[in-house]
N, C-alpha and C positions, 0 to 999 in steps of 0.2 A: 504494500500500500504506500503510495507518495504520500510526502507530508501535507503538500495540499490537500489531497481528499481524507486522508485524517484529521488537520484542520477543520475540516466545512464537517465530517462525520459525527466524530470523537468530541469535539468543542465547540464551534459555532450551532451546530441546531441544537445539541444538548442546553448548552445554555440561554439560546433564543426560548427553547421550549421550557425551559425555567422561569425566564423571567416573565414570561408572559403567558403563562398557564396553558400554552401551544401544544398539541397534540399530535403535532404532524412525525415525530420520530418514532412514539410509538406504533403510531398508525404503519406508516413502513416498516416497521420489523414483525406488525401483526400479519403485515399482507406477504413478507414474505414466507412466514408459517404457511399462511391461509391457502395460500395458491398449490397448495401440495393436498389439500383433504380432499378427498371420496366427493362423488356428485350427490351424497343423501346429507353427509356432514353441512355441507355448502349451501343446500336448500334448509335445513332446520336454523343456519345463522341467520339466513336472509326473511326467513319466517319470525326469527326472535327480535330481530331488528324492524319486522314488518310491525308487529303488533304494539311496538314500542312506538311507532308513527304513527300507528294507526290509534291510540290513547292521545297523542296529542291534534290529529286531522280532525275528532270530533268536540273537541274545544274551538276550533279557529272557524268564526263567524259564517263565513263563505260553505264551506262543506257538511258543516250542523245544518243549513239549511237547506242544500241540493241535496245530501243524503235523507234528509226527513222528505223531501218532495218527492224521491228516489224509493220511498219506505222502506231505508236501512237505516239501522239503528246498531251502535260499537257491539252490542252481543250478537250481530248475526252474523257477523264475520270470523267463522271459524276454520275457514281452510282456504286451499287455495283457489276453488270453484267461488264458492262466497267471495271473493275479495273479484273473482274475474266479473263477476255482477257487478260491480259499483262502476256508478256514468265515468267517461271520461273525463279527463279535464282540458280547453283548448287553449290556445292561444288569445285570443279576443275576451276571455274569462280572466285569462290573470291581469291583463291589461286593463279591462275594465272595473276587476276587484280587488285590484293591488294592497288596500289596505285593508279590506275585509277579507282579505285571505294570510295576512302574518298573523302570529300566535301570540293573542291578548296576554299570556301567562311568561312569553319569555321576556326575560328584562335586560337580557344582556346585549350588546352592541349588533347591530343588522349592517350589514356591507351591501349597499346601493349596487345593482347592475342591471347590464342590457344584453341582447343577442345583437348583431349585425343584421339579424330578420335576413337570410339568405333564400327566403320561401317568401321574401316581399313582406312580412309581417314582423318587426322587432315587437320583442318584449323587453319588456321592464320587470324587474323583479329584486326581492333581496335573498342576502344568503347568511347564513351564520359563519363566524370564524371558525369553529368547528366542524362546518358541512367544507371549508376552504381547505382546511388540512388534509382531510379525507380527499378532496380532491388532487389535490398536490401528490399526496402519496401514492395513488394510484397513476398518476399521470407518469411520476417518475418507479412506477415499477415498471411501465413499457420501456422509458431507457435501459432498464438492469437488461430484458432482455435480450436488447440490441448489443450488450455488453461494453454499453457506454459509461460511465463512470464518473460523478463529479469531480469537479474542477479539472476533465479533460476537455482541451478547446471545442468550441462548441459555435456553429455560425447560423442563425438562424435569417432566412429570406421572407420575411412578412411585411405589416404593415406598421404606420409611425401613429402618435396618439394623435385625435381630435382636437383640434383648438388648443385652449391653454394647458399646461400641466403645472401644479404647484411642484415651486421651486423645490421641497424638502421632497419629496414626491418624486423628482428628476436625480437627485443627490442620492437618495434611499435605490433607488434604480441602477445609476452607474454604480453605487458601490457592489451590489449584490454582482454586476453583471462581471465587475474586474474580479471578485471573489470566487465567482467560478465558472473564471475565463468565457465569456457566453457573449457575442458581437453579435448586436441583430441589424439590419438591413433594410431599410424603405424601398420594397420593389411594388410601391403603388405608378408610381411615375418612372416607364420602364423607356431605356434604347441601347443603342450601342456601346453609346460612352459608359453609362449604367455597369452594364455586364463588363465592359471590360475593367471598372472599376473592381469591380468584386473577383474579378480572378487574379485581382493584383492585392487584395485581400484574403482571397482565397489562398496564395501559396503563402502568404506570411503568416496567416494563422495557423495554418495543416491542420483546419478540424476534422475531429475523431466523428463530431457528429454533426448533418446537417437536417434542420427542419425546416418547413417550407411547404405555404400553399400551393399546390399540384399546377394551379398555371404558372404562377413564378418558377419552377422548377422547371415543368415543360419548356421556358423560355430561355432560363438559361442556361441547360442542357442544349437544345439549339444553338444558340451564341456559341458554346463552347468549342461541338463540333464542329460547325460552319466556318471558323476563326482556326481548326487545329489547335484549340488548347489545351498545354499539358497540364495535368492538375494535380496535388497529391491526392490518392484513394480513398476518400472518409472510409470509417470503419460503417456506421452506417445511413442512411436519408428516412427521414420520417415524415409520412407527409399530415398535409392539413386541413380540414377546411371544404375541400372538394374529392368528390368522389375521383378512384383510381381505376386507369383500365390498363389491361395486360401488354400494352403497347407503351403506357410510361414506366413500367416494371423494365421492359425490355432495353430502354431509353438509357437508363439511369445507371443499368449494371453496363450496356457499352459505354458511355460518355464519361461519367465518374467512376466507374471500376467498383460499384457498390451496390448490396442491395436494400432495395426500396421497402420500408416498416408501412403499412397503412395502420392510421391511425382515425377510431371516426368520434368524434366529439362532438360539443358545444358549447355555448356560453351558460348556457344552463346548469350544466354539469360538467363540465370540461374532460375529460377523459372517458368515453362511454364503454368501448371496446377497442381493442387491439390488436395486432401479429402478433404472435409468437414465431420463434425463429422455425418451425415448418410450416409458416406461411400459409398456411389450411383453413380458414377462414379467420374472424375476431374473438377473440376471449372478451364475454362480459366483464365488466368491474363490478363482478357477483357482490363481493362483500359492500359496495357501497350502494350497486345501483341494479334496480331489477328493470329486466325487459321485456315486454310482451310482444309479440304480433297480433294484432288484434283479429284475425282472419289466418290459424293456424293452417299450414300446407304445404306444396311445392311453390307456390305462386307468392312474389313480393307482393306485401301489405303493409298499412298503416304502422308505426311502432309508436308503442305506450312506453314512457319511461316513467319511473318512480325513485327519487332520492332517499333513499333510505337515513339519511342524516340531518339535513335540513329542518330542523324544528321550529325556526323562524317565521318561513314563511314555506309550508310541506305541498311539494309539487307529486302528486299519486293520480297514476293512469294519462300523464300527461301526454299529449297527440302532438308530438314534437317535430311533423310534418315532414318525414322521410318515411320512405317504403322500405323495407325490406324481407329477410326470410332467416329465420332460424336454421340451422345444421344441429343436422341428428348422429349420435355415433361419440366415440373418445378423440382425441387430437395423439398425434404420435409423440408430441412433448412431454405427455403425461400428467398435466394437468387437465380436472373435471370441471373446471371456469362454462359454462356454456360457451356458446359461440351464436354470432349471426355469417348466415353463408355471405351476402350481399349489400351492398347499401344503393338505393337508388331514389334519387331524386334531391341532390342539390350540386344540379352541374349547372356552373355561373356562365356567363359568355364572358371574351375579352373583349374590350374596349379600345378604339384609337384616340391619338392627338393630331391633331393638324400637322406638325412636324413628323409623322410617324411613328411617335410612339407607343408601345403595347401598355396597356393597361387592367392589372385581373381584374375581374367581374366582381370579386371582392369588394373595390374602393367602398362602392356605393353603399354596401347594407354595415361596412365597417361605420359609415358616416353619421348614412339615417338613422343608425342605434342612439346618437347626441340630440335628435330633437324627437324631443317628448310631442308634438300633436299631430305625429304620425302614426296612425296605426297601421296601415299597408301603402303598398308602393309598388310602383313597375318603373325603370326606366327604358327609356328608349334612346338611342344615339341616331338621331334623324340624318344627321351631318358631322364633318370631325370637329367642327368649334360650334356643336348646340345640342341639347339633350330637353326633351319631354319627359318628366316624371311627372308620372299619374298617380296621387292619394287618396287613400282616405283617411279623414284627416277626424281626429275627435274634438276638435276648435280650430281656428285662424290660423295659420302658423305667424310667429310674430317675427316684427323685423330683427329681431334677436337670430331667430333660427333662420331665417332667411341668408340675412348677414355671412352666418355660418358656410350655411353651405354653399352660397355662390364663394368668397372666398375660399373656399379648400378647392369646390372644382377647379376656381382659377389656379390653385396653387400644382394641381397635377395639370390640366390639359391646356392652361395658358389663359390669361386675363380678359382675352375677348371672347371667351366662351362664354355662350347665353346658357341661361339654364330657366326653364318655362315650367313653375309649377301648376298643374291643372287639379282641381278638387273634383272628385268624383265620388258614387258611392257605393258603386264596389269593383273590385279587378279580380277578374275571372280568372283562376286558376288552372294547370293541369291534370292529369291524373293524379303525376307522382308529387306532383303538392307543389 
């Protein structure tokens, strides 16, 4: 073990997790027990963790009263068929009961967030620091598997924050990121100069690991090849954000000499499932998060997620607007984690600039997640210096959030871009959401 990741192991979280009653270290040393029990062990944790949510989901305003209209009541919930009976919960629900859906009884600190709405719909929601750990912990057992390791260099291709960021906020950020060596990268505003900036970053840092939304990566895989760049081999590429197909698997092990982790998350829950290193579909994050299909089969459907931790504000049966399908049978890793075979339905399109350049489909729901009297959206790029976003909007939008977003578009696609918001009341979706 290098002294650095003894550092960040042995003494920086130990004591973060001290001083501030943080749980996130035992959390990973629980999951790496966890990840080795039997598929009956595995279903009785997430049964004992259900019904601990389930004592606090009929406290919190929102659910007391859809489950009464629902005529369910916390003693009829005794198995796993019972609990498949209780309504969904959608998107447009937590939006619109944001505060009738936190839990009147918790009193400890709520962490404000959003989704980027990659399905045209952000949500708003909060989280507890304890649902945070949990998720941190599980995000970082996909790296163990990659057999990444803290404080080995680490370059991530994503996006930059919204608008302002507090100073202490920016400080708390670089130190963590020099701590364990971790460079991240603005490929909202993408070209050549871009790319070849970053392979000139790329060989001075020699990360062990790269993460990166699927179209940043598609593009600068491209660049690479096109250009003959030699690059040093990450150990391994984790992707983000956007569905994977067996053609940027193919991409990624010719161009970077590495292979491609998929990884399917959210802002909701951040870590949902993952690769393991035989690549055989995703291992749930059983211990923290259960998944359904809601329409069991061979055929992609609906998927319900439920945070098993979150007692702030408990998101159970949640319709988190991607389709997919369960796999049946063990994983040759030998973990009993469930798996989903598939994920479909959140492939974004790329974007131009007038000058040429690429831009992920990302920017946008990265954006629209900063203003609150959005509830849905579609954009359109009619021309490369003008876009039509269609909402609906739950009030005016104010020249605040206006403000906001023509200034960012200008800040990616250039200052004489129009941006034409149109209010509408409702935008029609596809199958896959």
């Amino acid at each position: 073990m290098s002294f650095r990741r003894f550092l960040i192991e042995q003494v920086a979280f130990p004591l973060q997790d001290a001083a501030s009653g943080r749980s996130y270290l035992s959390n990973r040393r629980f999951l790496e027990r966890s990840q080795w029990w039997g598929a009956e062990q595995l279903r009785e944790h997430q049964w004992s963790e259900l019904c601990k949510l389930l004592d606090v989901a009929f406290q919190v305003p929102h659910y007391r009263e859809k489950y009464s209209v629902a005529g369910a009541v916390r003693g009829d919930i005794r198995t796993w068929e019972d609990y498949a009976r209780l309504p969904k919960l959608t998107r447009e629900e937590v939006n619109r009961n944001r505060e009738r859906l936190t839990n009147p009884r918790f009193t400890k600190r709520l962490v404000a967030s959003a989704t980027g709405g990659s399905s045209g719909t952000p949500t708003r929601f909060f989280l507890t620091v304890e649902s945070y750990d949990w998720r941190r912990a599980c995000r970082d057992r996909l790296y163990d598997w990659t057999g990444a390791a803290f404080g080995e260099p680490t370059l991530l291709l994503w996006g930059s924050p919204i608008g302002k960021v507090a100073r202490k906020t920016q400080w708390k950020s670089k130190l963590v990121a020099l701590l364990i060596r971790s460079t991240t990268i603005n490929t909202f505003s993408q070209s050549p100069a871009m790319w070849a900036g970053i392979c000139e970053q790329f060989r001075h840092i020699r990360p062990k690991t790269v993460t990166a939304y699927v179209s940043s990566l598609e593009a600068f895989c491209a660049y690479v090849e096109q250009h003959d760049v030699r690059l040093p081999a990450p150990r391994a590429v984790v992707s983000a954000a956007e569905a994977v197909f067996p053609g940027t698997r193919e991409t990624v092990r010719r161009v970077l000499g590495s292979t491609l982790w998929e990884n399917y998350g959210s802002r909701e829950f951040m870590s949902i499932a993952c690769e393991c290193e035989q690549h055989a579909g995703l291992h749930i994050q059983a211990e923290n998060i259960l998944v359904e299909a809601e329409q069991p089969g061979p055929s992609p459907s609906a998927l319900l997620v439920t945070d098993l931790h979150n007692y702030g504000m408990p998101f159970l049966r949640y319709e988190i607007g991607d389709a997919g399908r369960m796999l049946d049978g063990s994983c040759g890793c030998g973990r009993e984690l469930p798996r989903l075979a598939t994920i479909d339905g959140r492939l974004l399109d790329v974007l131009r600039t007038a000058d040429g350049h690429v831009v992920p489909g990302e920017f946008f729901p990265h954006l629209v997640k900063d203003l609150s009297e959005v509830r849905q959206f579609q954009v359109q790029q009619l021309a490369m210096d003008g876009f039509v976003i269609r909402a609906v909007l739950d009030r005016p939008l104010s020249e605040t959030s206006r403000c906001l977003l023509e200034r960012e578009v200008g800040k990616v696609f250039g200052s004489g871009t129009s941006v034409e918001i149109t209010a509408v009341d409702q935008i029609p979706t596809l199958a896959s959401g």
